[in-house]
Steps between C-alpha positions, in 0.01 A plus 500: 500500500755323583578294242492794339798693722691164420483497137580860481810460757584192239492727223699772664765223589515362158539841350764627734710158410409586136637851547800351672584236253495774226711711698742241576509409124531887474813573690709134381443635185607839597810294741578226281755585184644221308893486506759281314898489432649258304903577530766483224728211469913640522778415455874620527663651193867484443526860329772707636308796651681878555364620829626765769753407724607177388685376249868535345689839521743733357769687667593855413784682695523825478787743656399818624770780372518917494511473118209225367402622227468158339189351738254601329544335222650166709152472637319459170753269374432272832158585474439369155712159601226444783211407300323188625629483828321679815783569737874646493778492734573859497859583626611869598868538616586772748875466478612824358317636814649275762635792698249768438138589489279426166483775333186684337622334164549132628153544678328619161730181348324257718125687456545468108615122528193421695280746304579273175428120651238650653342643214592157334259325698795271644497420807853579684714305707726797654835482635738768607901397525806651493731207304472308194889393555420211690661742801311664713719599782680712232207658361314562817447798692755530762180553826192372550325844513582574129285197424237579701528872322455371155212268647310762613551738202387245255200376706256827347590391162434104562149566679417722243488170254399275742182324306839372267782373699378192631855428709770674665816289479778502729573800742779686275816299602678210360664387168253538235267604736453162654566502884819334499885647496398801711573715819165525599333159497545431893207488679465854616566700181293280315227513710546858522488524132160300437315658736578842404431373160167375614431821709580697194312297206126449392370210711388351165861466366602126632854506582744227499810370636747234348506222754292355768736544757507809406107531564524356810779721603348861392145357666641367850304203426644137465148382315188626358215665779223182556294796339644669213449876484407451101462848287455699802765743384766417795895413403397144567192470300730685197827339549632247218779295328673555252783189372753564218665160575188268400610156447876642479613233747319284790527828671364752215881650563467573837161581544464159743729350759657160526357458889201477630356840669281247758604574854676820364444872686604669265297696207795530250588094514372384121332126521561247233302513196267271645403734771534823284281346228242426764520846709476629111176308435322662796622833439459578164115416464470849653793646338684525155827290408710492170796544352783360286541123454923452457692227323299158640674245737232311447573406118195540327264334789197657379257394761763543733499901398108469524506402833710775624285735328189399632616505836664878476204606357694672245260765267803655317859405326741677295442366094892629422643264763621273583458346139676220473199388752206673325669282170492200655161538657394559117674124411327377767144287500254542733312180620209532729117446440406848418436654216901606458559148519761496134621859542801645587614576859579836380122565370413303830654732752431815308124413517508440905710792591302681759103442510307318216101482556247276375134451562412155648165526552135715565190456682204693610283475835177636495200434693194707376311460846805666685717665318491880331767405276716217349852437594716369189831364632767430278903311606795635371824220489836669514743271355813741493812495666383806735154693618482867358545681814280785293151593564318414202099589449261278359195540334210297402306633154153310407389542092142419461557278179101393430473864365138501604393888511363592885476818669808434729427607829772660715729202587647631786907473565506484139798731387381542171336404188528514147263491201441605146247729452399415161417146605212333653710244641740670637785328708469568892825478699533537876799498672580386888813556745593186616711396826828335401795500659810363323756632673674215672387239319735279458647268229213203458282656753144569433245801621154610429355801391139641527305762350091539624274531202183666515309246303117678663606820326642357196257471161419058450688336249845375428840656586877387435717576841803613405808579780778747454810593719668843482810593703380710755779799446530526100209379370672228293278209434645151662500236245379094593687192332102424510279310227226635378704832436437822595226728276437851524346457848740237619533139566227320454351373856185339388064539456287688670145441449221707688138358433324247289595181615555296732846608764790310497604682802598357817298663831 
């Protein structure tokens, strides 16, 4: 009997392991799901790409009058001229109302002249002045309050295209418009000015002043916060440069000192270019910085010009001027060990003007014991001059490419899908948000991005990854100077592979 009671408690034992082996076998099969990536192979291109906010620029002027019956068709002429280039330096002079309010016509002047750009998809670099004589004392108004008047009456109209003008230049004043030859540039009328610019403008419009004392001095600060307030909207966080005197002398005509501003209490002192170059290097990773190269005390230095550049984090110049510089850079050869290496510094510049992206590299952790989904990680290289400043979203789009039919189950945070009805192997897209943030990357500076995949909802078999960048305001896709090129879905980021076989995936 009770040999008996053993053999049957054997049994029992030996079937309840049975039972659990099979169940164990059960759920890893039900756990375990096979996952590979094999990543594309880039490189840089050296194509000269047309993106927003970067680049060369045009300048229109245009003079606000009673009788302008001639704008309209001024606009399409500059319009038409604009093709191929993203930005324009859009100038509106005030003069004839120096004394006086705008009037309803001038305001409808200014709303048309926006209207148009806009509409053209160009992105506008504003600024308001009151001289084009080279004199602005003369051309002024004669108080500060009349300024501040036309500053607030044109504020509706600028916010109202606000997803277009990119900067603000200047705060009204100076010769041309540039902060210099003025009644109002000591410290407490131009700090007046800015800020009730700043109060009255779209927290998204960066402003910009012309020098970096001048920074300092409408900021109260001698050097950049330990923590800078990036994007958050303040006068700080918007605040730029903007230097008409590029390479016009060892002091970009005036914009530097010949002293050094170390030991120095006051805001307004200007450093040497040494220290100005360097205060510009920290500043303008979070802020925008172009201009107009002048006539080139340097003599044709090309790397020289580079340099100085790089280090202001320049994203825009004027192609009209100066151009016995622009020439010269064309004469020029570049020598380095890229891919420009043999071109001219012309074609070099005008390719690293502002941001310039390319895709370094992918990779995808997955461990089918842990994790719900995959994380596919992908590093962006910015090799511009500047970072974009601009939001831009990113996307990651999988195309099943083994065009095996399945009944695709509901893959989650998929976005969408497409297919052709009339097919049995229909394509399957599904497309991801991914977290990117390119804002102040900087010039040779690298960042990841990351989009989570739901590769336990997703049908097995193979898909392409493909990445693509939008600017986060207009929509405008943002082109790489990335090999493989981009396809209908994007650039290229590499193979997914979701069953059958063995995973080439790292825990």
């Amino acid at each position: 009997m009770k040999k008996r009671s053993k053999r049957i408690l054997i049994s029992s034992f030996l079937a309840i392991l049975i039972l659990a082996a099979v169940l164990c076998v059960y759920l890893v099969r039900q756990r375990y799901l096979d996952v590979s990536w094999s990543s594309e192979s880039f490189a840089e291109t050296d194509a000269s790409l047309v993106n927003p906010y970067r680049g060369f620029y045009t300048m229109r002027g245009y003079y606000l009058k009673e009788e302008n019956d001639s704008l309209a068709g001024t606009l399409a002429d500059h319009i038409s001229y604009n093709e191929g280039l993203s930005l324009v330096l859009v100038e509106i002079n005030l003069q004839a109302y120096a004394e006086s309010a705008l009037s309803e016509n001038a305001l409808t002047q200014i709303d048309s002249i926006l209207s148009a750009w806009a509409d053209s998809g160009t992105q506008i670099i504003l600024r308001f002045l009151y001289d084009w004589d080279g004199n602005g004392p003369a051309n002024e108004p004669s108080s500060l309050e009349q300024i501040l008047e036309h500053m607030e009456q044109v504020a509706d109209i600028v916010n109202r295209y606000a997803d277009y003008i990119h900067i603000l230049q200047g705060i009204f004043v100076g010769s041309y418009g540039e902060m210099n030859n003025s009644a109002y540039l000591n410290a407490e009328d131009m700090t007046t000015l800015i800020t009730h610019l700043s109060e009255l403008t779209d927290p998204s419009i960066y402003l910009a002043v012309r020098t970096p004392a001048q920074w300092r001095t409408v900021t109260g600060l001698f050097s950049l916060p330990d923590s800078f307030p990036a994007f958050d909207g303040s006068l700080i966080s918007r605040l730029g440069l903007y230097n008409d005197g590029i390479l016009g002398s060892e002091f970009d005509l005036g914009t530097y000192g010949d002293t050094s501003r170390e030991g120095s209490d006051n805001l307004s002192d200007a450093g040497t270019r040494t220290e100005e170059l360097a205060f510009q290097d920290e500043l303008c990773r979070y802020v925008p910085n172009g201009g107009e190269v002048v006539y080139d005390y340097t003599e044709g230095d090309l790397s020289f010009a580079i340099d100085a550049l790089s280090q202001m984090h320049i994203s825009y110049l004027n192609i009209a001027y100066d151009t016995s510089v622009l020439d010269a850079w064309k004469e020029i050869t570049y020598e380095g060990d890229d891919v420009f290496n043999g071109c001219s510094g012309y074609d070099y510049i005008s390719a690293h003007l502002g941001y310039r992206y390319i895709l370094t590299g992918s990779a995808l952790k997955y461990n089918t014991w842990r994790d719900e989904e995959a994380l596919l990680s992908f590093t962006i290289q910015n090799v511009g001059f500047a970072s974009s400043t601009r939001a831009f979203n990113a996307a990651v789009t999988l195309q099943k490419t083994d065009n095996n039919a399945s009944d695709s189950p509901d893959p989650g945070v998929t976005a969408g899908s497409a297919s052709d009805e009339d097919s049995d192997n229909a394509a399957e897209v599904f497309t991801y948000t991914a977290d990117l943030d390119l804002r102040s990357l900087s010039g040779e500076e690298s960042t990841d991005g990351t989009a989570a995949i739901p590769v336990r909802d997703l049908p097995e078999g193979t898909y392409t990854a493909y990445l693509t960048l939008t600017d986060a305001v207009t929509g405008e896709a943002i082109v790489l100077a990335s090999s493989p090129d981009t396809t209908e879905y994007g650039y290229p980021l590499g193979t997914l592979m979701i069953g059958g076989g063995s995973s080439a995936v790292a825990p």
